[in-house]
Each structure stands twice: as structure tokens, then as C-alpha cells.
TIRO-2110 file (N, C-alpha, C; in Angstrom, 1 decimal):
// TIRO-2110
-19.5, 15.6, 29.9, N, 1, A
-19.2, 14.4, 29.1, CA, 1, A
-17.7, 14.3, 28.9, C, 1, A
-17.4, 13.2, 29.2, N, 2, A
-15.9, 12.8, 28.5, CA, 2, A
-15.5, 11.6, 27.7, C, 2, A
-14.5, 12.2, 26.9, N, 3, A
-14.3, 11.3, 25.7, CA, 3, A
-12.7, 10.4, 26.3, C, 3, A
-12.8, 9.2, 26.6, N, 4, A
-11.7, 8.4, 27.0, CA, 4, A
-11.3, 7.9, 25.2, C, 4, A
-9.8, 8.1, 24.9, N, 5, A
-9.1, 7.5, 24.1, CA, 5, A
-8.4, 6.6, 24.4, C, 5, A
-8.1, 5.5, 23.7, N, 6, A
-7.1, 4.0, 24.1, CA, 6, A
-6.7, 3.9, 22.9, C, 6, A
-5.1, 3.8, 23.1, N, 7, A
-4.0, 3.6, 21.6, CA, 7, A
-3.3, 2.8, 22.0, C, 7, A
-2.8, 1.7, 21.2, N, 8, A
-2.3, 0.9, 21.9, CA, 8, A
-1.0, 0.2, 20.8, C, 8, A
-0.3, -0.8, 20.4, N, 9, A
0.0, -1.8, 19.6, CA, 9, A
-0.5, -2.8, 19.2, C, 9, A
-1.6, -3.2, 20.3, N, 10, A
-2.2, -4.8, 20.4, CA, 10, A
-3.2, -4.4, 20.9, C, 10, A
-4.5, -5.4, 20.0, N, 11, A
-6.0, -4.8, 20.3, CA, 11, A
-6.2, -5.7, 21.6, C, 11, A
-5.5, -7.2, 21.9, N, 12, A
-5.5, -7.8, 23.4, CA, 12, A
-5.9, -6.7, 24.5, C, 12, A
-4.5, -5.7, 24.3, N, 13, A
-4.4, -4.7, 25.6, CA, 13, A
-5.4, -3.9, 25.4, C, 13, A
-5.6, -3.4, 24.4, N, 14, A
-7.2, -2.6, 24.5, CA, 14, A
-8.4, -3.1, 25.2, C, 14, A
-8.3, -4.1, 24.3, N, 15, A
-9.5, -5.0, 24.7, CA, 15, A
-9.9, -5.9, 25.9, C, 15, A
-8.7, -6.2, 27.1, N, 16, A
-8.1, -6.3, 28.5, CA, 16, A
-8.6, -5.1, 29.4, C, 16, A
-8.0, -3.6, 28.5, N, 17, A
-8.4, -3.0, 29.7, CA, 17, A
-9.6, -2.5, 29.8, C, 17, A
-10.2, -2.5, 28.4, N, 18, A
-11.7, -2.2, 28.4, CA, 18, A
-12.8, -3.1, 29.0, C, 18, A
-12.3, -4.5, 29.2, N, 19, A
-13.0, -5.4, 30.0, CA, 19, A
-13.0, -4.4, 31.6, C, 19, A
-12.1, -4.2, 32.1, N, 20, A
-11.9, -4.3, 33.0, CA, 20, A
-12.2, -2.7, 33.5, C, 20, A
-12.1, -1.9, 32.4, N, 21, A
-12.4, -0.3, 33.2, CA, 21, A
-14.0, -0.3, 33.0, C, 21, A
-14.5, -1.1, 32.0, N, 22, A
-15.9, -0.9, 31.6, CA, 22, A
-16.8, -1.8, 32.6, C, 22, A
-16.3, -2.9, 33.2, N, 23, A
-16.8, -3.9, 34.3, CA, 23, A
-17.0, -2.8, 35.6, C, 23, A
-15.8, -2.2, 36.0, N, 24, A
-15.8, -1.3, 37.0, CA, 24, A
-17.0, -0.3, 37.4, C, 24, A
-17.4, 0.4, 36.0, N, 25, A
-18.2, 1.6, 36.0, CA, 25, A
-19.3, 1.3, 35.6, C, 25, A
-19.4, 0.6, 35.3, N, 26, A
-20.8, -0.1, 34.3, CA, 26, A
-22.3, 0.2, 35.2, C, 26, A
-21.8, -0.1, 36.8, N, 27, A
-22.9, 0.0, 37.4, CA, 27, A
-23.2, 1.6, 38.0, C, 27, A
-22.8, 2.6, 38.0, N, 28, A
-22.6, 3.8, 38.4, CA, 28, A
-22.4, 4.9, 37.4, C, 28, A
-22.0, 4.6, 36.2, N, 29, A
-22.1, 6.1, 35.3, CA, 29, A
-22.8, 5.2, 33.8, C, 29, A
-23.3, 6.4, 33.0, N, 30, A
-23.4, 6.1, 31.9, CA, 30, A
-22.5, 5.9, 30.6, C, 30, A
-22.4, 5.1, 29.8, N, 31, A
-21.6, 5.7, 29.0, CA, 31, A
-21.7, 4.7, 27.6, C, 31, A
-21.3, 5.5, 27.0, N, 32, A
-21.5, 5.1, 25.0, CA, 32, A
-20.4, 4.5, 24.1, C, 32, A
-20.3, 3.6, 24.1, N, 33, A
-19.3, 2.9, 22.9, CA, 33, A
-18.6, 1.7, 23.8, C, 33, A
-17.7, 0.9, 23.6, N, 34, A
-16.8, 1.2, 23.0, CA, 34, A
-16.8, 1.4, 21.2, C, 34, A
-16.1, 2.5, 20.6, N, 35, A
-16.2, 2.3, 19.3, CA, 35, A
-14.8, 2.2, 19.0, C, 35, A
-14.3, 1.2, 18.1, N, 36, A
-12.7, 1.0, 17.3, CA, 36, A
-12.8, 2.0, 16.2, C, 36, A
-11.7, 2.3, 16.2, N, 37, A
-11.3, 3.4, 14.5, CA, 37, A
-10.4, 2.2, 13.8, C, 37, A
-10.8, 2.5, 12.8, N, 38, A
-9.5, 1.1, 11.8, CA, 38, A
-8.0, 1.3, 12.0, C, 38, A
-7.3, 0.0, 12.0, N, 39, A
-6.1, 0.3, 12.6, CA, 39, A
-5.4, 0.7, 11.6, C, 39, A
-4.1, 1.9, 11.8, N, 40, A
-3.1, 2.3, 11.3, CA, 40, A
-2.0, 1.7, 10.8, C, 40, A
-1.8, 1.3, 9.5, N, 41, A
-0.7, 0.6, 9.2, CA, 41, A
0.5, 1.6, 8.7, C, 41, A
1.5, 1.4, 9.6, N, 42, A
3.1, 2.5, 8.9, CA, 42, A
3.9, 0.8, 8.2, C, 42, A
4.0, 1.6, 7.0, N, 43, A
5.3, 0.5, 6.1, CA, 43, A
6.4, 0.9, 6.1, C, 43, A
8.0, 0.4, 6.4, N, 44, A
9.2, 1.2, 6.0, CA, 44, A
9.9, 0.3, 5.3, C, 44, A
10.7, 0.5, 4.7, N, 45, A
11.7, -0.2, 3.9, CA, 45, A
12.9, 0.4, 4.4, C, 45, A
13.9, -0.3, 5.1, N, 46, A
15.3, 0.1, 5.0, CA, 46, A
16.4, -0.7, 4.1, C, 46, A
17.4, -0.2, 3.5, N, 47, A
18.7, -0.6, 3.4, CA, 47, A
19.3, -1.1, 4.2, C, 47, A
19.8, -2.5, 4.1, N, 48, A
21.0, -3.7, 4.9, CA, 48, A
22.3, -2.8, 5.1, C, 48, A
22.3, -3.1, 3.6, N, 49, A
23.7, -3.0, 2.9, CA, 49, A
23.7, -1.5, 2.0, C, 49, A
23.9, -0.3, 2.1, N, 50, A
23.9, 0.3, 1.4, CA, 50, A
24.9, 0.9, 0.3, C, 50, A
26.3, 0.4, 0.9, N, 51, A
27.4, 0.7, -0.4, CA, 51, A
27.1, -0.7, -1.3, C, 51, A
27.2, -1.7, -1.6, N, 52, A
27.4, -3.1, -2.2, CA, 52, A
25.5, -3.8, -3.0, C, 52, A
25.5, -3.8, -2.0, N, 53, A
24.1, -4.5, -2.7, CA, 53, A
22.7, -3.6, -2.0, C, 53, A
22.6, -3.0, -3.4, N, 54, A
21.2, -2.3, -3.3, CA, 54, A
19.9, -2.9, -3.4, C, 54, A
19.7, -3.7, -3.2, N, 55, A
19.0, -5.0, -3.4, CA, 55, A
18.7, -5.7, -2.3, C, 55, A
19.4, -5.5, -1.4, N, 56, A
19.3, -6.7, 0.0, CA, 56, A
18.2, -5.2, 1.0, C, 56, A
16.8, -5.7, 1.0, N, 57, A
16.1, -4.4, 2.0, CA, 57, A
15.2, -5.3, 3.0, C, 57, A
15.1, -4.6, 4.1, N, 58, A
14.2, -5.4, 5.3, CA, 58, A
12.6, -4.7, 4.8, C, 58, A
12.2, -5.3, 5.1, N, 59, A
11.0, -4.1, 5.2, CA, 59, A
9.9, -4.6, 6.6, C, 59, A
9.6, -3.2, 7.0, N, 60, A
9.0, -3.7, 8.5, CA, 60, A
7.8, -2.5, 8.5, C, 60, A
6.5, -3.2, 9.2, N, 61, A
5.5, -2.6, 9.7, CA, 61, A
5.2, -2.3, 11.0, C, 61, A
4.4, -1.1, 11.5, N, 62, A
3.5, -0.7, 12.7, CA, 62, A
2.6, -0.7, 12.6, C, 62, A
1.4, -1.7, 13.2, N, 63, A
0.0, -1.4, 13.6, CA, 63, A
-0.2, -0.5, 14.7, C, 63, A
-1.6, 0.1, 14.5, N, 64, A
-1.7, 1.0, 16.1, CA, 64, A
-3.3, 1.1, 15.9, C, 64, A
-3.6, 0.2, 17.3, N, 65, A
-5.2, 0.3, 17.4, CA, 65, A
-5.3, 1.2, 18.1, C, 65, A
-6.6, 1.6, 17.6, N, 66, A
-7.2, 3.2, 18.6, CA, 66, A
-8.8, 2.5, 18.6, C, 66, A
-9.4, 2.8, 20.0, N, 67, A
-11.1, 2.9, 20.3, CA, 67, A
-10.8, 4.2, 21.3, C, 67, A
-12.3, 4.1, 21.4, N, 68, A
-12.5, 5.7, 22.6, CA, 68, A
-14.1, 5.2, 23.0, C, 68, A
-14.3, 6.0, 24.2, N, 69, A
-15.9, 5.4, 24.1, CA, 69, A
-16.5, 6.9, 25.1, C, 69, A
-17.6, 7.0, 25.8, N, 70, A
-18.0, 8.5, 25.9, CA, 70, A
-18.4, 8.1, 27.5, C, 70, A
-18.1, 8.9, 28.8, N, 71, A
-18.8, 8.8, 30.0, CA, 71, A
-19.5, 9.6, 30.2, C, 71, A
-21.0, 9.9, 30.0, N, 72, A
-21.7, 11.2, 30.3, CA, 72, A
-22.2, 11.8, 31.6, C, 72, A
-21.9, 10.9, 32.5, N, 73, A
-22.0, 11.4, 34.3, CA, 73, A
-21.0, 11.3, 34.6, C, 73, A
-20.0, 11.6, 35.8, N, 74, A
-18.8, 11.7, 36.3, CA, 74, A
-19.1, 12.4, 37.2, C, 74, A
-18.1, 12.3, 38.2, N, 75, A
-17.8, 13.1, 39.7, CA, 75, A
-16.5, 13.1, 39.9, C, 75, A
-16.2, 14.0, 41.4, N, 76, A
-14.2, 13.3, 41.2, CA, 76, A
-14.2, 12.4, 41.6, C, 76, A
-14.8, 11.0, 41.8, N, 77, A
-14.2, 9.9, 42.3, CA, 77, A
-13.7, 9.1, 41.2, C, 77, A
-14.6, 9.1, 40.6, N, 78, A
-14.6, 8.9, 38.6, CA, 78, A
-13.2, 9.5, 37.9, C, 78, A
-12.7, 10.9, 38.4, N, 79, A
-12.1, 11.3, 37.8, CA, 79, A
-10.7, 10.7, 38.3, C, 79, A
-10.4, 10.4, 39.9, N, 80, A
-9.6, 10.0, 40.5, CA, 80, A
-8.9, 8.5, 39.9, C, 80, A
-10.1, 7.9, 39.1, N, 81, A
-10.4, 6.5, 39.0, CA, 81, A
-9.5, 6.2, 37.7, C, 81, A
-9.4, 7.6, 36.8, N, 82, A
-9.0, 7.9, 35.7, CA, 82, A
-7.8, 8.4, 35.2, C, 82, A
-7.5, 8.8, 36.7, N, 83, A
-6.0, 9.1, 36.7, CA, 83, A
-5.5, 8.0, 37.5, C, 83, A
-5.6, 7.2, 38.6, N, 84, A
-5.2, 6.0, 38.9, CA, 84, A
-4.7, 5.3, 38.1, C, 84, A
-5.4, 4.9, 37.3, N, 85, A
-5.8, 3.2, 36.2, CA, 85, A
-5.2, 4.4, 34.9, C, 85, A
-4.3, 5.6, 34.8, N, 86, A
-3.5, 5.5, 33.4, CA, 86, A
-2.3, 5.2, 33.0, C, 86, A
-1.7, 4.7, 33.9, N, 87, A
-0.4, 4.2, 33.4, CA, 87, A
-0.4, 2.8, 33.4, C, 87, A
-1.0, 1.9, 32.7, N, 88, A
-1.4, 0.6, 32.2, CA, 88, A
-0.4, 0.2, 31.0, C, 88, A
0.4, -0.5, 31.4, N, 89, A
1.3, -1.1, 30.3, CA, 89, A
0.6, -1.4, 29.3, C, 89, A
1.5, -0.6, 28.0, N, 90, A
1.3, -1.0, 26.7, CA, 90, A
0.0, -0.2, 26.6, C, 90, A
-0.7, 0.4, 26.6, N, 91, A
-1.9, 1.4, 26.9, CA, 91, A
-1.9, 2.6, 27.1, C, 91, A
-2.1, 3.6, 25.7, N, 92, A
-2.3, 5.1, 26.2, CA, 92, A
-3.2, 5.6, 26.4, C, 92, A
-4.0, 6.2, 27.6, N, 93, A
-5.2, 6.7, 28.0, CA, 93, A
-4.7, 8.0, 27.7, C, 93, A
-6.1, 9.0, 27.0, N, 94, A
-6.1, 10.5, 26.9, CA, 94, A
-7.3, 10.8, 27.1, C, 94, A
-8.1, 11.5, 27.9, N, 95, A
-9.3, 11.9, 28.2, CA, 95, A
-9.5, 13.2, 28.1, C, 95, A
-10.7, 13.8, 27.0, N, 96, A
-11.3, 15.0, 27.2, CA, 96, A
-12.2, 15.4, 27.6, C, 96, A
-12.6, 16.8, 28.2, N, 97, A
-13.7, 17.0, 28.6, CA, 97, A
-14.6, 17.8, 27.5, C, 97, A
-16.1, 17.3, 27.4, N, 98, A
-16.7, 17.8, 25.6, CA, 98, A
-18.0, 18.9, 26.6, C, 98, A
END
């Protein structure tokens, strides 16, 4: 069994490549999910101005979507298929074997 992870910025690009890796395999392996984990919010506050006005601050966020979903049959053509299709812009694939 393997566990494919997708992290991304934008649930679009998740949700693009999951169209499209899950359309591929659909007919030849089994597999379980997709499941989403709730997305990650980072908050920062920086200082503009730091000598003069302590008062003037930007403040900025990061979202970061994560799903993973589970392939329980595989071969190396599968696995070939998996290292092909991971360098997909804006899209981190990490795959384990369970």
C-alpha cells in the first residue's frame, strides 16, 4: 500500500492534479480517498518602519492545503507513473510505502 501526499498553496492545484492522476488510475489500481486535512493558516506581523512609527505594521498570511489518498495494488509501471507526474508546478508529491 501506498500513501500519496499533495501540499500545495491553492486547493485549484490540488484539486487539478487529483482530477487528473485519479482519472489515469481509476481503471487499473485500487485506491482510497481522496481525504483533505484542514488547511494551515501561518499569521505574521512585520514592522514598516521600525525606528519612527511603531504603529505602521503589514500583516500577512500562508494558507497550505494538504490531501493524501491510499493506492493498495501497484507494480513498477505505477511506480514509474509516480515519479514521472512529480514535479507538477505548484504541487508537492511525497509518497510512502505502509
Amino acid at each position: 500500500m501506498i500513501k500519496i501526499i499533495l501540499k500545495s498553496f491553492f486547493i485549484n492545484e490540488i484539486n487539478s492534479f487529483l482530477l487528473y492522476f485519479l482519472k489515469n488510475i481509476k481503471k487499473k489500481y485500487n485506491y482510497i480517498g481522496p481525504f483533505y486535512t484542514p488547511k494551515k493558516i501561518e499569521k505574521f506581523t512585520l514592522l514598516v518602519s521600525p525606528f519612527i512609527d511603531k504603529n505602521s505594521r503589514d500583516q500577512l498570511q500562508i494558507k497550505r492545503y494538504k490531501s493524501f489518498f491510499y493506492i493498495k495494488n501497484y507494480d513498477i509501471l505505477f511506480l514509474n507513473f509516480i515519479i514521472k507526474n512529480r514535479n507538477i508546478n505548484g504541487v508537492d508529491i511525497n509518497f510512502f510505502f505502509l
